[in-house]
C-alpha positions as CSV (number, residue, x, y, z in Angstrom):
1,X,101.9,113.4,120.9
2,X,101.5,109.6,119.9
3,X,103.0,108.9,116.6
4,X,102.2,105.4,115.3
5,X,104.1,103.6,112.5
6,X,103.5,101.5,109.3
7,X,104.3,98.2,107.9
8,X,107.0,96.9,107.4
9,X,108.3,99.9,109.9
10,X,108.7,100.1,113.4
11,X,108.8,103.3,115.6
12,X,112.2,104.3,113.9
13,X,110.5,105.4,111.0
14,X,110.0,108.5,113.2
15,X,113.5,109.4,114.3
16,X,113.5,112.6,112.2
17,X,110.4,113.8,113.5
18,X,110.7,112.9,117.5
19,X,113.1,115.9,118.0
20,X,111.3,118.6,116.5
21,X,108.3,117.4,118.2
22,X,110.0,116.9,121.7
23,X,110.8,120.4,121.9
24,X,106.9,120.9,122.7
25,X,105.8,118.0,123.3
26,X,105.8,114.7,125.3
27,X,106.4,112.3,122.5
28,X,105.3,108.7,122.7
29,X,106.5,106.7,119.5
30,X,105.9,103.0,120.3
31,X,105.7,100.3,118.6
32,X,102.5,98.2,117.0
33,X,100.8,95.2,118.2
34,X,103.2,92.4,117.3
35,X,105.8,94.3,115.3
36,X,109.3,95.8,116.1
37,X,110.0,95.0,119.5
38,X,106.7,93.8,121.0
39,X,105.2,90.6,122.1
40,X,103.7,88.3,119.2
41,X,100.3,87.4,120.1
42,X,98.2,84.8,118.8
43,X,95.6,87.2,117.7
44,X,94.1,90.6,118.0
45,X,95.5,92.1,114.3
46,X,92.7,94.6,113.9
47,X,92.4,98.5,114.1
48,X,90.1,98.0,117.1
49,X,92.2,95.8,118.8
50,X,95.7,97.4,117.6
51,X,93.8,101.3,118.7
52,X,92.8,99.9,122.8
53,X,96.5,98.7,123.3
54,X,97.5,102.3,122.7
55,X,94.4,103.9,124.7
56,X,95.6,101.5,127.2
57,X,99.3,102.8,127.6
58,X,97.8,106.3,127.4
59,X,95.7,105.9,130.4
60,X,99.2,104.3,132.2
61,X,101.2,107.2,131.4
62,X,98.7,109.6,132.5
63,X,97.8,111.3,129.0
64,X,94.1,113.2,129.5
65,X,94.6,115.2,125.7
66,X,96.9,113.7,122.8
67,X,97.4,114.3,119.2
68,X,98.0,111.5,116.6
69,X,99.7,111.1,113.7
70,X,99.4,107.9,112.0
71,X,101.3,106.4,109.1
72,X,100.5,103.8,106.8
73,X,98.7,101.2,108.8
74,X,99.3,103.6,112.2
75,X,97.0,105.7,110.1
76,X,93.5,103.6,110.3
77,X,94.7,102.5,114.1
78,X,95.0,106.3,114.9
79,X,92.1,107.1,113.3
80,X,90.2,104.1,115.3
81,X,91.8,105.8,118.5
82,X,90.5,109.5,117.4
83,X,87.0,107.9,116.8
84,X,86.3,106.1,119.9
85,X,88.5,107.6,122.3
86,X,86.8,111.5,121.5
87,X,87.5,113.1,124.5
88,X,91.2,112.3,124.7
89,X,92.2,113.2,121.0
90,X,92.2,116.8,120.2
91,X,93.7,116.3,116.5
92,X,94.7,113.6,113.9
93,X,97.1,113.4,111.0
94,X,96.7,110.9,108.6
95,X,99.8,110.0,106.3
96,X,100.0,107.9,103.5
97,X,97.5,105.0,104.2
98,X,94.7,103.1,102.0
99,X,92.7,102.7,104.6
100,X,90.1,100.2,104.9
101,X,86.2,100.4,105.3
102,X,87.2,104.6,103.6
103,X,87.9,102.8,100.2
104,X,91.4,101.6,100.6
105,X,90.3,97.6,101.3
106,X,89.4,98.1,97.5
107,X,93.2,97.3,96.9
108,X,93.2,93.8,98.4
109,X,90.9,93.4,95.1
110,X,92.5,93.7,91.5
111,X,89.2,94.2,89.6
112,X,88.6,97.3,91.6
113,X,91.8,98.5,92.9
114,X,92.2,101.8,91.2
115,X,96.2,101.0,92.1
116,X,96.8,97.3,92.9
117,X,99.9,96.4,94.8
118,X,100.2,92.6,94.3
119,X,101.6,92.2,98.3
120,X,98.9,93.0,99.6
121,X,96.4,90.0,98.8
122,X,100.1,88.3,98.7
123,X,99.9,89.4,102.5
124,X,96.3,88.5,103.0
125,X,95.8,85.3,102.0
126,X,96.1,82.8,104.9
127,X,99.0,80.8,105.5
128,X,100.6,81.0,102.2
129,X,102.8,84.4,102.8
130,X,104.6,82.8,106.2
131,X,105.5,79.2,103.8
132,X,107.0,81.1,101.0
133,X,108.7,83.6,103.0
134,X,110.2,81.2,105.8
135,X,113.6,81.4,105.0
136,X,113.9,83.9,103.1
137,X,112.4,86.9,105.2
138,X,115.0,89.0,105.0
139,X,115.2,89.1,101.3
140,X,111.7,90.0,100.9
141,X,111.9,92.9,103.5
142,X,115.1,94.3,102.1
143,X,113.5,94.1,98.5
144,X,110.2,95.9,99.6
145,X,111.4,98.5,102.5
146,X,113.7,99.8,99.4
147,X,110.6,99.2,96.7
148,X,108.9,101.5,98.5
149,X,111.8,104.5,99.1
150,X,112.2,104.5,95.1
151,X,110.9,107.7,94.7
152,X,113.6,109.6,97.5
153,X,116.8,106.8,96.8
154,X,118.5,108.7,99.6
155,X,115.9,108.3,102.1
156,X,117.5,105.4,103.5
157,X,120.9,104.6,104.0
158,X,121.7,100.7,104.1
159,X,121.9,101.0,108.1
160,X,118.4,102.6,108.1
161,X,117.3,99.3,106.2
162,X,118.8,96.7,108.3
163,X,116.5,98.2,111.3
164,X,113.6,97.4,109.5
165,X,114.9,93.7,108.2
166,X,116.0,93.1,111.7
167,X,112.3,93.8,112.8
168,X,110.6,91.2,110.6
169,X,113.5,88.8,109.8
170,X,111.3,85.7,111.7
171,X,109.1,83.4,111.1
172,X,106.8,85.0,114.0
173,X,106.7,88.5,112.4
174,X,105.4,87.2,109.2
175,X,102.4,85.9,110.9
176,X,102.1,89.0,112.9
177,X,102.9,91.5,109.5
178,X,100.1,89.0,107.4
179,X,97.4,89.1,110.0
180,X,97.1,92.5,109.7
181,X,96.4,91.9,105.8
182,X,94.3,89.1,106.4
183,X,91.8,91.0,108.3
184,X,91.6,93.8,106.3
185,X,87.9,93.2,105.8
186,X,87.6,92.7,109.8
187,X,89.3,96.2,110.1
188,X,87.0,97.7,107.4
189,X,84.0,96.9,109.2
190,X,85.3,98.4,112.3
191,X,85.9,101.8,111.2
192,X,82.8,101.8,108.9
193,X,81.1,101.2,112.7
194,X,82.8,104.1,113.6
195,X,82.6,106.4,110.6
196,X,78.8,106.6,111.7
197,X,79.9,109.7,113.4
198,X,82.6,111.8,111.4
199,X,85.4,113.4,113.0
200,X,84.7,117.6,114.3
201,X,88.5,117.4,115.2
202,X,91.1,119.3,113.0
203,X,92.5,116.2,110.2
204,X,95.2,116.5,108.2
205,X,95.7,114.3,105.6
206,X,99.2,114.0,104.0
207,X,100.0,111.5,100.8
208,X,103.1,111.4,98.1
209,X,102.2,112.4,94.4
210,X,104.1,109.3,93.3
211,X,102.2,106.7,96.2
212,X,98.7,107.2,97.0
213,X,98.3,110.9,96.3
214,X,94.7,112.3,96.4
215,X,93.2,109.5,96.1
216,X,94.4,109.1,100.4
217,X,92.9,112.6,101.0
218,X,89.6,111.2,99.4
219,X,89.9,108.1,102.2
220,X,90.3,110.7,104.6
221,X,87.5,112.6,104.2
222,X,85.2,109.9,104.2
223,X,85.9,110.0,107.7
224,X,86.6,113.5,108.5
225,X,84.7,115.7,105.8
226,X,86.5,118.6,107.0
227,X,90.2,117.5,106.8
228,X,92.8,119.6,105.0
229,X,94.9,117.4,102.5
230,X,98.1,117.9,101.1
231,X,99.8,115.9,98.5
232,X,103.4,116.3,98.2
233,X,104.7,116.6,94.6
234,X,107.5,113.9,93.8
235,X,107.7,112.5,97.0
236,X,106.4,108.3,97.6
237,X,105.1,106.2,100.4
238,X,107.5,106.9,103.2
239,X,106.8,110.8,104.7
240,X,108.5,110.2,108.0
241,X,111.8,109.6,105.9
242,X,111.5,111.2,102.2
243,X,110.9,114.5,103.7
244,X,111.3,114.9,107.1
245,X,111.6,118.7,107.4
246,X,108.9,119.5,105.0
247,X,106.8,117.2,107.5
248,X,107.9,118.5,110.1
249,X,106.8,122.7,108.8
250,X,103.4,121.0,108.0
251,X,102.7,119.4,111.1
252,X,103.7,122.0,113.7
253,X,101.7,124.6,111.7
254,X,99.0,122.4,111.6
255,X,98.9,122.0,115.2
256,X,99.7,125.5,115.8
257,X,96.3,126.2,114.2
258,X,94.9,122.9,115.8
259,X,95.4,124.7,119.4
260,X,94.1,127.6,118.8
């Protein structure tokens, strides 16, 4: 089971989930191309890139048949892996992502976005993000990491925060967190390359009502006509930590029926 996190989140954002999970399953949780506790490369911030560093520690840990869940920007990486990588994935959930090259680039542009979110051509635009932010990184995160659990206040506790500002309080992480944004289009093209064959493996797709909602099954399904979605009713942009158990019914049954 390979569970692959979002911005600005490192592999923490799964601790709820890893136990359940564990009791089946051997559960790798690491953490993105230069964010959390990797290395901070120079380049390489694209889904294609991002998606061989992880079939690249599956094939070192010996893994012949995964599952993937992806979330937020894990979710166009995982989806990337499931693509290319066919005969190793046998399923794929998708969580809360706009997902570029299915629709979701559209958001990088405010005269289309159907919901724009100002950081992310803030994000995208070269250079400017890692000047106005030097200095003041750990402001920003703090503000946004708790912007985005408005909808479940509880979700995280000021501890659960700090993990998270810890993670991209540098200059260094800026860069890494903004070249992801800035090659959004770059990433688009990508999976639109490998969209030219649409996923036969069971999908899931999961979104809040109060985030991306339906409008993230829609991306989904432009890549996996087939997939199931679910939109969960009050809940935001953060599954993994607004409701944990809830996630955690929805993927084992789905993977119950998945192995079948």
């Amino acid at each position: 089971m390979v569970l692959l996190h979002g911005w600005p989140q490192t592999w923490y954002e799964w601790r709820h989930l890893i136990p359940v999970l564990a009791e089946k399953y051997y559960v790798i949780a690491p953490d993105l191309r230069g964010w959390g506790e990797t290395e901070r490369p120079a380049s390489g911030f694209d889904v294609a890139t991002a998606a061989a560093d992880i079939a690249r520690l599956l094939a070192d840990v010996g893994a012949e048949v995964v599952h993937v869940i992806g979330h937020d920007w894990g979710t166009p990486i995982g989806y990337h892996l499931s693509a290319t990588e066919r005969h190793l994935v046998r399923s794929f959930i998708a969580l809360e992502a706009s997902i570029p090259g299915a629709g979701g680039e559209n958001l990088l542009n405010f005269s289309h976005a159907w919901n724009p979110l100002w950081f992310f051509p803030f994000l995208a635009t070269p250079g400017l993000p890692e000047q106005l932010l030097s200095g003041k990184q750990e402001v920003f995160f703090h503000w946004i990491v708790e912007q985005m659990a408005r909808s479940t206040p509880d979700a995280l506790t000021p501890e659960d925060i700090a993990v998270y500002v810890r993670a991209y309080g540098d200059d260094d992480a800026v860069r890494t967190s903004c070249a992801y944004y800035a090659n959004t289009w770059i990433s688009a093209e990508q999976i639109r390359r490998a969209a030219a064959s649409p996923l036969t493996i069971p999908v899931l797709a999961v979104a809040g009502e109060r985030s991306l909602g339906h409008n993230m099954v829609d991306f989904v399904r432009h890549l996996a006509p087939d997939a199931e979605g679910i939109v969960l009713p009050g809940c935001g942009h953060l599954l993994p930590e607004e409701r944990p158990a809830e996630l955690a019914e929805l993927v084992t049954t789905f993977l119950a029926e998945a192995q079948r």
